[in-house]
PAZAPA-4460 file (N, C-alpha, C; in steps of 0.05 Angstrom, whole numbers, plus 32768, in hexadecimal, padded with zeros to 4 digits):
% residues 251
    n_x    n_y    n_z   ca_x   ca_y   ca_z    c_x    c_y    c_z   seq   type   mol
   9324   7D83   88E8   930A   7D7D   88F4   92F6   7D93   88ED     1      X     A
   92FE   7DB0   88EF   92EA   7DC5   88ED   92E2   7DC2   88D6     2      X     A
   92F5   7DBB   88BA   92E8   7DBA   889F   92D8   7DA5   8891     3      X     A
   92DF   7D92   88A8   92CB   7D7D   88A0   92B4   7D7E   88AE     4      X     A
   92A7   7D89   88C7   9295   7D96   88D1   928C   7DB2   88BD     5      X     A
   9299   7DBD   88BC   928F   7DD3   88A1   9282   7DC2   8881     6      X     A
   928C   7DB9   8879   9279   7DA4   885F   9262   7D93   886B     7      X     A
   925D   7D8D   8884   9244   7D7D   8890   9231   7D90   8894     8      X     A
   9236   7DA7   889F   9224   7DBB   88A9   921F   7DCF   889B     9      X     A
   922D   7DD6   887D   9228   7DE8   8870   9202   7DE0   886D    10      X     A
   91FA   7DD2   8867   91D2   7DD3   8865   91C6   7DD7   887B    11      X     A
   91D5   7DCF   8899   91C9   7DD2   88A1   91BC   7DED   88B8    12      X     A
   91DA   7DFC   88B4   91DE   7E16   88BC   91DD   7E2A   88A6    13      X     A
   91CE   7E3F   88AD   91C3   7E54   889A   91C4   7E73   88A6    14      X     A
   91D8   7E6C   88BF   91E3   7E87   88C1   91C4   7E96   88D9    15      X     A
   91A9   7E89   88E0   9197   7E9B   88EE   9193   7E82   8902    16      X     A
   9182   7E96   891A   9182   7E85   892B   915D   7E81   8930    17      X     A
   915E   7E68   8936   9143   7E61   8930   9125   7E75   8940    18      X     A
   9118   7E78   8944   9109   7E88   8950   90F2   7E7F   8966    19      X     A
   90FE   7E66   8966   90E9   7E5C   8983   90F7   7E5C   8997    20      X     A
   90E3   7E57   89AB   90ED   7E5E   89C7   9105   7E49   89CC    21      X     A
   9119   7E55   89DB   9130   7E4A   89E4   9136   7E34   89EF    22      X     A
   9125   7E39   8A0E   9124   7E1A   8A1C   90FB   7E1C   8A28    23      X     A
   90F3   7E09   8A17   90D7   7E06   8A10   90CD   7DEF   8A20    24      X     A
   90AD   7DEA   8A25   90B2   7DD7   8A43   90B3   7DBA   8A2F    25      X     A
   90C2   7DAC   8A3D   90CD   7D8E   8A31   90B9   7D7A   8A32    26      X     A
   90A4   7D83   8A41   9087   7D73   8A37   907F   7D7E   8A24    27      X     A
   9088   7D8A   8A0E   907A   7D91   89F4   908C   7D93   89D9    28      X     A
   909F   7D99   89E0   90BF   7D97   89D0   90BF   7D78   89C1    29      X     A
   90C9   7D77   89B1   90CC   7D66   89A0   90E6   7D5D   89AB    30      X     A
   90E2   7D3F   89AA   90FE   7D34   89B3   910E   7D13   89AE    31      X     A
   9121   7D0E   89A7   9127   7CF5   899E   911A   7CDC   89AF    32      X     A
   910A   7CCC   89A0   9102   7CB6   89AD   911B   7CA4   89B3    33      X     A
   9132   7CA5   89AD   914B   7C93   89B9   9165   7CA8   89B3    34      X     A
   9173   7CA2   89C5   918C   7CB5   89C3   91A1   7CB0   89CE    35      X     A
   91BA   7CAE   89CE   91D8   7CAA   89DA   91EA   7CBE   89D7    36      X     A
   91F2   7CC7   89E8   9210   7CEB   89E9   921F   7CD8   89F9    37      X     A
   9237   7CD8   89E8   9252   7CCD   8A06   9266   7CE1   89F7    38      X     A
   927A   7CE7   8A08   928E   7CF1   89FB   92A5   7CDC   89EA    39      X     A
   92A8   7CEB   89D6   92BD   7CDA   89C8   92D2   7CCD   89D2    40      X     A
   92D6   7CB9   89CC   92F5   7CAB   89D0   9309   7CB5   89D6    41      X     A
   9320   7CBC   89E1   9340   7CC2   89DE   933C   7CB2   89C5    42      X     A
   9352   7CC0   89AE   935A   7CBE   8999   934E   7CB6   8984    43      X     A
   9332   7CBF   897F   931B   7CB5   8970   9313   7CD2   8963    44      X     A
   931D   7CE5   8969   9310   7D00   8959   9318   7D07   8945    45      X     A
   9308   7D0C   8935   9304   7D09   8918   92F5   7D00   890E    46      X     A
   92DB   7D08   8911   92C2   7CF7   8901   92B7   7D0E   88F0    47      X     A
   9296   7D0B   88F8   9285   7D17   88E0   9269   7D14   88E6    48      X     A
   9256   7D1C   88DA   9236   7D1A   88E0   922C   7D0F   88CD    49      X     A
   921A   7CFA   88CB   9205   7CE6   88C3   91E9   7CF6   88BE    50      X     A
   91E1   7D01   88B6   91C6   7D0A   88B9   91B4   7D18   889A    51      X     A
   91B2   7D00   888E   91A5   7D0A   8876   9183   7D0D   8876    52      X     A
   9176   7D23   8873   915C   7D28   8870   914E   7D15   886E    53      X     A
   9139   7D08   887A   912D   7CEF   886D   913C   7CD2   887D    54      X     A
   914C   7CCE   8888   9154   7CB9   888C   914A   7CAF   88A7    55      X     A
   913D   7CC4   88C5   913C   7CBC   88DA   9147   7CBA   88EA    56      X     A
   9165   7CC4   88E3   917A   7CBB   88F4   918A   7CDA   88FD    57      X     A
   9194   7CD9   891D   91AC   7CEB   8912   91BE   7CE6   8923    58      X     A
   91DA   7CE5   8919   91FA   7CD7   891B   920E   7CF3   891C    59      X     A
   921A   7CF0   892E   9232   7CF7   8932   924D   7CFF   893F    60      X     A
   925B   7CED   8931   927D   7CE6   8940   928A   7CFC   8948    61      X     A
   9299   7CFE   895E   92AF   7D10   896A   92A8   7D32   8962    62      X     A
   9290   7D38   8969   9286   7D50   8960   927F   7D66   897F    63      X     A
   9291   7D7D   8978   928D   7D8F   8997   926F   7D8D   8997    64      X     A
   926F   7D9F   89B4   9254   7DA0   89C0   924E   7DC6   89AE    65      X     A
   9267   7DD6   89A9   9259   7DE8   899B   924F   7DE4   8981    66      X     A
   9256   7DC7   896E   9246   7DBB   8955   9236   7DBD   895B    67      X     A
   922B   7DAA   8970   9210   7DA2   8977   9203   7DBC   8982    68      X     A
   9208   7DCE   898F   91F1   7DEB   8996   91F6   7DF3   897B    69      X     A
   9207   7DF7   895E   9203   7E07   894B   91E3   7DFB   893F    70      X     A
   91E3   7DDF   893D   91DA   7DD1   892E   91BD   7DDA   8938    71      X     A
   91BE   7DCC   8950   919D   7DD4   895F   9194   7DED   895D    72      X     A
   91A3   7DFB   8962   9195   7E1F   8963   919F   7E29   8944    73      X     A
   91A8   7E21   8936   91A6   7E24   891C   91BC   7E49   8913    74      X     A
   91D3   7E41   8921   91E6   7E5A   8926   9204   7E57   8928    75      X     A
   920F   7E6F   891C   922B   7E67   891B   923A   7E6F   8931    76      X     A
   925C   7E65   8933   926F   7E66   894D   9266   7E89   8952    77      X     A
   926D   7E9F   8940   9264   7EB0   8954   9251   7EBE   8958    78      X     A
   9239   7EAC   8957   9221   7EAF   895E   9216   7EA3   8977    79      X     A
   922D   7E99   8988   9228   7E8D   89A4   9241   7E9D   89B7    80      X     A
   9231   7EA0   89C8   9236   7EB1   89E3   923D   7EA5   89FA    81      X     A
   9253   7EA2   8A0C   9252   7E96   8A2A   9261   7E80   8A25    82      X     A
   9264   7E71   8A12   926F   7E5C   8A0C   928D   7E55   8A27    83      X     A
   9288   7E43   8A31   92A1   7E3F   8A43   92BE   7E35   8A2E    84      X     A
   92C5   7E34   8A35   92ED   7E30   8A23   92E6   7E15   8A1E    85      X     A
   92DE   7DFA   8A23   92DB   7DE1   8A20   92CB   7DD9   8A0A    86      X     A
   92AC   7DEF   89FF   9296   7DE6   89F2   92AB   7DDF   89DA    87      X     A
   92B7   7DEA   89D0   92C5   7DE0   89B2   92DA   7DC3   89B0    88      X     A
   92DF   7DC2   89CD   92FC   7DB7   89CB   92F2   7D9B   89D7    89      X     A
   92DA   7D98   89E7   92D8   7D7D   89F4   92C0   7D75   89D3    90      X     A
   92C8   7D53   89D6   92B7   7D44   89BE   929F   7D36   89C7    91      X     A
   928F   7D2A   89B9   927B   7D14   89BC   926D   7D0C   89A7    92      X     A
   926B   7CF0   89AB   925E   7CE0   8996   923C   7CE2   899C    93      X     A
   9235   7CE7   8987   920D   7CE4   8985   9203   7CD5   8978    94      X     A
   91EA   7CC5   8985   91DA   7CB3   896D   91C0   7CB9   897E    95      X     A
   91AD   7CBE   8970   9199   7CCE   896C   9183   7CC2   8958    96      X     A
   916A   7CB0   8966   9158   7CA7   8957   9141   7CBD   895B    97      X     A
   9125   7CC4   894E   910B   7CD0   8953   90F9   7CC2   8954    98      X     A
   90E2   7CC2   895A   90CA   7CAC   8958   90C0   7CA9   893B    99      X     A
   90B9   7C88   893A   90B0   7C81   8921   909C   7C90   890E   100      X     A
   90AC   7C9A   88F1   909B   7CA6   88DF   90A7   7CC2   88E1   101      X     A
   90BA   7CCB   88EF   90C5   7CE8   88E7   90DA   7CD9   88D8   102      X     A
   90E0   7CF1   88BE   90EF   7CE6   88B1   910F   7D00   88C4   103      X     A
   910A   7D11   88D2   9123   7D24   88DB   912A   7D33   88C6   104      X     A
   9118   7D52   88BA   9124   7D58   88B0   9139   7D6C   88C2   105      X     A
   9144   7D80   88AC   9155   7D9A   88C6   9140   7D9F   88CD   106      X     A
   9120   7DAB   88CD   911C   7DBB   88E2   9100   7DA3   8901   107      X     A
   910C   7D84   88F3   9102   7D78   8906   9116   7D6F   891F   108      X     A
   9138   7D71   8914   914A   7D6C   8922   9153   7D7C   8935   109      X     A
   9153   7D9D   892C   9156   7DB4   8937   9150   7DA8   895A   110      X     A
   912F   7DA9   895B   9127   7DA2   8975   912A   7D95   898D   111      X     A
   912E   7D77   8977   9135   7D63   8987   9150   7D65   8991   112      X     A
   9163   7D6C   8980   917C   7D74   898E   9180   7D8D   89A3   113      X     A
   9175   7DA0   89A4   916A   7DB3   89B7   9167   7D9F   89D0   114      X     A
   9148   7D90   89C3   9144   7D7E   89E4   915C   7D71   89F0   115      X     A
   9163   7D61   89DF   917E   7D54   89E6   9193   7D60   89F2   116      X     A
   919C   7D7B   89ED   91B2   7D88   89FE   91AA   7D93   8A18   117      X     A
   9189   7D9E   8A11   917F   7DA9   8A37   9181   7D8B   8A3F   118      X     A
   9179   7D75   8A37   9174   7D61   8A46   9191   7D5A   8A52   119      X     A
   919E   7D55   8A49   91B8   7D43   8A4F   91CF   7D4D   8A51   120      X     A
   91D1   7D6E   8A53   91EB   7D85   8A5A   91E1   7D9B   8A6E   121      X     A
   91C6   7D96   8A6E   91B1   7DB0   8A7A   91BD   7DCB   8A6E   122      X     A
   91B3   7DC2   8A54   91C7   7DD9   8A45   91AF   7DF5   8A45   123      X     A
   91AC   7E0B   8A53   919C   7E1D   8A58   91A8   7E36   8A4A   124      X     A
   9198   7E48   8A32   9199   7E59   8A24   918B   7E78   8A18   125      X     A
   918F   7E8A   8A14   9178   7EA3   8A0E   9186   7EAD   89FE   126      X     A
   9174   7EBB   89E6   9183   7ECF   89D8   9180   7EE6   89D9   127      X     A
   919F   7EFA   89D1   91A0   7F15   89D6   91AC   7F20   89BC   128      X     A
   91A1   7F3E   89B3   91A8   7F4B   89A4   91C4   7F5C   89A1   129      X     A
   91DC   7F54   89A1   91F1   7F65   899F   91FD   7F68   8983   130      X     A
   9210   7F82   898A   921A   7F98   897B   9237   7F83   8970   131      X     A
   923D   7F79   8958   924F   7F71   8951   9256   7F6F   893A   132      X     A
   9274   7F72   8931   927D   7F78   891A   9270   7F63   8901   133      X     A
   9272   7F75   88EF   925E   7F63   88DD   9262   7F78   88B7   134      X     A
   924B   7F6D   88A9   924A   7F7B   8897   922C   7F85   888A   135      X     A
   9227   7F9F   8889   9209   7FA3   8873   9205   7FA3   8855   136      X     A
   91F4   7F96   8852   91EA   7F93   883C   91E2   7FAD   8830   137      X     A
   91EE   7FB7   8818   91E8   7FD7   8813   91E7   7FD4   87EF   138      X     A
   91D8   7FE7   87E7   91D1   7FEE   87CB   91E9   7FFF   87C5   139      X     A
   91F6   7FF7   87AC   9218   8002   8799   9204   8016   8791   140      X     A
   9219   8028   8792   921A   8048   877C   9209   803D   876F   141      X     A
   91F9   804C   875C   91F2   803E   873E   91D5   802B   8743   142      X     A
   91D6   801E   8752   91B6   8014   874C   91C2   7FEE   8751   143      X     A
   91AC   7FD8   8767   91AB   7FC5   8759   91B0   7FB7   8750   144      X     A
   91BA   7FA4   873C   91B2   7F97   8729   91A7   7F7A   8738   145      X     A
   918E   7F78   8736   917F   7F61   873C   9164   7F56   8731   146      X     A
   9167   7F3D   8726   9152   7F3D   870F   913C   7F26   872B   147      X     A
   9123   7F2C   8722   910D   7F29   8731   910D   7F0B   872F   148      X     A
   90FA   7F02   873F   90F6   7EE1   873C   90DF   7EE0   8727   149      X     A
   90E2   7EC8   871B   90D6   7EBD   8705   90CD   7E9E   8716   150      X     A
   90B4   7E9C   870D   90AF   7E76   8712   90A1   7E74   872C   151      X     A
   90A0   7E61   8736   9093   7E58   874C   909C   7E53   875E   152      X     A
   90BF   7E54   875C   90C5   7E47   877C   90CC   7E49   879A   153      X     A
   90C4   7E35   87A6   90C4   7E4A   87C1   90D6   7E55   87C8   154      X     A
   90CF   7E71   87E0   90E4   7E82   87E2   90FF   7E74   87F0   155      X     A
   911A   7E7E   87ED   912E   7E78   87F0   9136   7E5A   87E8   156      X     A
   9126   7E5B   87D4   9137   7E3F   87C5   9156   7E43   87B9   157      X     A
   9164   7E35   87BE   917F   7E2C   87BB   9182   7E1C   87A7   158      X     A
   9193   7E28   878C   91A7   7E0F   8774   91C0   7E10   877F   159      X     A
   91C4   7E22   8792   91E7   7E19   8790   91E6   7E2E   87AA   160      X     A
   91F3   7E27   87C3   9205   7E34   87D7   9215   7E2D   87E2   161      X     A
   9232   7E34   87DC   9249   7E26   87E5   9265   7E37   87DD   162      X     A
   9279   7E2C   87DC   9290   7E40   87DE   9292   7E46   87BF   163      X     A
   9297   7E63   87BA   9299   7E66   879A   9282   7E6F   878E   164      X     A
   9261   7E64   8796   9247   7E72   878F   9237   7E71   8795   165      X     A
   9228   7E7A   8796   9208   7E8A   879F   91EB   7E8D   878D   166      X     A
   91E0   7E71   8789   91D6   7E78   8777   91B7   7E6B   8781   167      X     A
   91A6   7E7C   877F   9181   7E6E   8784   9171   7E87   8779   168      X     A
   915C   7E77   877E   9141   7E87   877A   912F   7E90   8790   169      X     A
   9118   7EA5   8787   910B   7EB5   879C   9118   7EB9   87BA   170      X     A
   912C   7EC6   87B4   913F   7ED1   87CA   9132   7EF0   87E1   171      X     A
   9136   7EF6   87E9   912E   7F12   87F2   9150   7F1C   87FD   172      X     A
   9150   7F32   87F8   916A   7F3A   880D   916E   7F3A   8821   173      X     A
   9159   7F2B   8833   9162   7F27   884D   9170   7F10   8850   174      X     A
   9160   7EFD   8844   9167   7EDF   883E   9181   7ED6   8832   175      X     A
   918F   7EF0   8818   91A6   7EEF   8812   91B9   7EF1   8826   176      X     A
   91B5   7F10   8834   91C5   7F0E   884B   91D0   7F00   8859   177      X     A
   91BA   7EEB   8866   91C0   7ED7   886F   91D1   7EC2   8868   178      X     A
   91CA   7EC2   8848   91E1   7EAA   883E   91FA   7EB5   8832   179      X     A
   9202   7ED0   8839   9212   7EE0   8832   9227   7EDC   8851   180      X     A
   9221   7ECD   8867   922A   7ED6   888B   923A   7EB9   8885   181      X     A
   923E   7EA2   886C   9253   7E94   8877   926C   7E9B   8864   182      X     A
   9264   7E9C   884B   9277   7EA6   8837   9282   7EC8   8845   183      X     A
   927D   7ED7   8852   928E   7EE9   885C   929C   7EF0   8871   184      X     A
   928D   7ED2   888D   92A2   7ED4   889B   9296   7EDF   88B5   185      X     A
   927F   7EF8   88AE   9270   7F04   88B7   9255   7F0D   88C0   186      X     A
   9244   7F0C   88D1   9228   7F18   88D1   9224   7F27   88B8   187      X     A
   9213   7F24   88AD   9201   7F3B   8895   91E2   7F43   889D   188      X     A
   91E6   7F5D   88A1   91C8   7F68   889C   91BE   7F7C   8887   189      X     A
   91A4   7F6A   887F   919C   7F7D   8866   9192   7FA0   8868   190      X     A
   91A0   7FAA   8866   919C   7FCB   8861   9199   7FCF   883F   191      X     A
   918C   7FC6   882D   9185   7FCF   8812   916E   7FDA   8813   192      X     A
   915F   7FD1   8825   913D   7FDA   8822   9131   7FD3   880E   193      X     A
   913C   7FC3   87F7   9135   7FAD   87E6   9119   7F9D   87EB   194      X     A
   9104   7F9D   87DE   90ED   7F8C   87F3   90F6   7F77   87D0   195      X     A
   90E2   7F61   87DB   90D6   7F4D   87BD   90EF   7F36   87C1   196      X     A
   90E4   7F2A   87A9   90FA   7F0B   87AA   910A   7F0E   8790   197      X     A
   911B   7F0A   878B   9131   7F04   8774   913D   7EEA   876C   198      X     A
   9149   7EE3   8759   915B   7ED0   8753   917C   7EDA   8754   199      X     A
   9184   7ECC   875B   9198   7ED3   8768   91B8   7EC5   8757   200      X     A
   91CA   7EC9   8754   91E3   7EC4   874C   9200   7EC2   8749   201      X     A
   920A   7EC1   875D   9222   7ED3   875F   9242   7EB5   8760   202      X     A
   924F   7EBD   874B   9269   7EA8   8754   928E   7EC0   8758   203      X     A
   9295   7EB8   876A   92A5   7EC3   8774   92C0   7EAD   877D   204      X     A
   92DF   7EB2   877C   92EC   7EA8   8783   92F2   7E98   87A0   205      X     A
   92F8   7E7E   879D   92F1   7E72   87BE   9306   7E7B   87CC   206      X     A
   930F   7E7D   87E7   931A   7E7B   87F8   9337   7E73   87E6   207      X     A
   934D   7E7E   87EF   936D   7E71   87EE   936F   7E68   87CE   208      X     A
   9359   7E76   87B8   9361   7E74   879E   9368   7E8D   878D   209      X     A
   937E   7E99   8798   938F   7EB0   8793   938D   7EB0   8778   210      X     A
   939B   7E99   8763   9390   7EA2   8747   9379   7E9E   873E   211      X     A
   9364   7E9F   874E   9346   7E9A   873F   933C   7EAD   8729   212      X     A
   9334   7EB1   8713   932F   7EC4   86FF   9318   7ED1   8708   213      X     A
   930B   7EC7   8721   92F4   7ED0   8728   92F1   7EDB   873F   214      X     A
   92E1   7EF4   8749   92E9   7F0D   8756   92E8   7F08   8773   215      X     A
   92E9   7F19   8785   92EB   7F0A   879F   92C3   7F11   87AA   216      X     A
   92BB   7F03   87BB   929E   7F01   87C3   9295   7F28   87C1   217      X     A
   92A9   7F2E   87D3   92A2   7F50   87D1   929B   7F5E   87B3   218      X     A
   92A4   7F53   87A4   92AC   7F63   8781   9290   7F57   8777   219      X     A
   9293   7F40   8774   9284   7F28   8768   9263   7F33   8770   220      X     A
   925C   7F3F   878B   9246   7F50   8792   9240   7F63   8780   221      X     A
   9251   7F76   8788   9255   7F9B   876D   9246   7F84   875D   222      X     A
   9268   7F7A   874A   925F   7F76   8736   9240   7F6C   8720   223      X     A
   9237   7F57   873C   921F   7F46   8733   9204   7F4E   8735   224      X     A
   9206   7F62   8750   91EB   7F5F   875C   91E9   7F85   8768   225      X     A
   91FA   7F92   875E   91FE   7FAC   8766   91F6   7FAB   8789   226      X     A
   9201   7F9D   8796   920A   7FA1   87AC   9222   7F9F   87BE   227      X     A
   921B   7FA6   87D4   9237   7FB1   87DB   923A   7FA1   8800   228      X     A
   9257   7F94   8806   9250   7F8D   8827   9263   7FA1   8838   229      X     A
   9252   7FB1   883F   9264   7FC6   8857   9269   7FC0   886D   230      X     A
   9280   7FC3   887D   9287   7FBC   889A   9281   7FCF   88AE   231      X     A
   9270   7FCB   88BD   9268   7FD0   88D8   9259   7FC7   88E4   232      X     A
   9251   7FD3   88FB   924F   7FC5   8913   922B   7FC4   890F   233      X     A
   9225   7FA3   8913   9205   7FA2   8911   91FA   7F93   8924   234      X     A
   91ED   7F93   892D   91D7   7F87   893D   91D5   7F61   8934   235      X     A
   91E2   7F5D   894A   91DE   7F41   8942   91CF   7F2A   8954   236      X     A
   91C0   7F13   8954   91AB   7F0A   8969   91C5   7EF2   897A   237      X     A
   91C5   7EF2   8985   91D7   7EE0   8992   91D0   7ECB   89A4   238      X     A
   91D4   7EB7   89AB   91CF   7EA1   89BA   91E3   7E9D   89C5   239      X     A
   91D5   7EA0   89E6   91E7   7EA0   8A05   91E4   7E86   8A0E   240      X     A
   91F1   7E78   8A1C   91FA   7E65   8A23   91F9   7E6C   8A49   241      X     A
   91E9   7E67   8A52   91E5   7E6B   8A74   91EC   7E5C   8A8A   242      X     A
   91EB   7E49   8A80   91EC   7E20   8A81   91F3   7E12   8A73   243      X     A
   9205   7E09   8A7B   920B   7DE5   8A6D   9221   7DD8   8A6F   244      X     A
   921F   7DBC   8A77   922E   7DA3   8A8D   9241   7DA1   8A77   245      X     A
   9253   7D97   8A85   926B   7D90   8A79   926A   7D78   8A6A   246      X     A
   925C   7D61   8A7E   9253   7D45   8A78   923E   7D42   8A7B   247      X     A
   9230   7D37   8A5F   9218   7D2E   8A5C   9215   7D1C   8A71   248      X     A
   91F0   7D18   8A75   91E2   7D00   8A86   91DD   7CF2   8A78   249      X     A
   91D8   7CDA   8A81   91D8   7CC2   8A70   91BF   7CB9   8A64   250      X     A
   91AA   7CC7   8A72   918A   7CC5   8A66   9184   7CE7   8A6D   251      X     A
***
């Protein structure tokens, strides 16, 4: 179940947590013009999420309630705080319309699912800055190697992010970092002092491919981009969990 929740949510989690206010007044919040949360079936778990950019819709089967806070606040498992022992383990099915003419992209869905969890879990939240293991983004011996952006496109455009490579344009190193926090497992913060945008490159051996000819994500850095990921302890933004029902309300 986690890995098939991991291939749905790889676009739509990016490792930061969004920057508006937490719980915002719900006369102004954006919110699904129709909506249904029940909990899943006995013996029905095992589904998946429905929700392609552009379609209007958003779907999905036998999915925890910590999917659904990753998705909305736009953050990974340990980037949430307070969590009771149940958020992972209890299920529920979602169907999720918006009012006519949004097409739902991620950052129109973000909200509405926000509304939807204060609404129907009184799911109540703040974020805090703590100290947790992680890794910095640091400049190798030697200098660098990063070739500048070329072209027009907008910043943190993406050809390829997924297991094995790393590859876009007008990057900044903060932005890498970021897409550096699922391939390692860990928080990344940029310490290069690097300013400007780059194109970016990097392929590295995936996960559990012991004979891969290709180096592991740590090497594949040195090697590509003369950087380096060091382990310690960094400052990370976290989202606390203060509130929230076990069982959804029905409106």
């Amino acid at each position: 179940m986690r890995k098939l929740l991991a291939v749905f949510t790889i676009g739509l989690l990016a490792g930061h947590l969004d920057s508006a206010q937490i719980n915002p007044d719900r006369t102004t919040q954006p919110a699904f013009e129709v909506a249904t949360i029940k909990p899943t079936a006995p013996g029905e778990q095992g589904g998946g999420v429905w929700s392609p950019p552009g379609i209007g819709r958003y779907w999905a089967k036998s999915v925890s309630l910590e999917f659904l806070i990753q998705t909305a606040f736009n953050v990974d498992p340990n980037q949430i705080e307070g969590s009771p022992s149940w958020l992972s383990s209890d299920y529920f099915d979602v169907e999720a319309k918006p009012e006519e003419g949004v097409p739902l992209s991620r950052e129109q869905l973000r909200p509405r699912l926000q509304e939807l969890l204060q609404s129907r879990f009184h799911l109540a939240t703040h974020y805090e800055t703590r100290m947790k293991p992680g890794f910095a983004l640091v400049i190798l011996k030697g200098g660098p190697k990063l070739q500048r952006t070329s072209g027009d496109r907008p910043p943190g455009y993406r050809v390829y992010v997924g297991p094995g490579r790393l590859e876009g344009m007008n990057w900044t190193m903060t932005y890498l970092a970021s897409i550096l926090e699922r391939p390692s497992g860990r928080p990344v913060a940029d310490e290069t002092g690097i300013s400007g945008s780059y194109d970016i490159r990097v392929e590295y051996a995936r996960d559990m491919e012991a004979d891969s000819s290709l180096p592991s994500l740590f090497t594949a850095l040195k090697e590509s981009l003369g950087l380096e990921l060091k382990a310690k302890q960094i400052p990370v933004q976290v989202l606390v969990i203060d509130h929230v029902d076990r069982v959804p309300t029905a409106d």
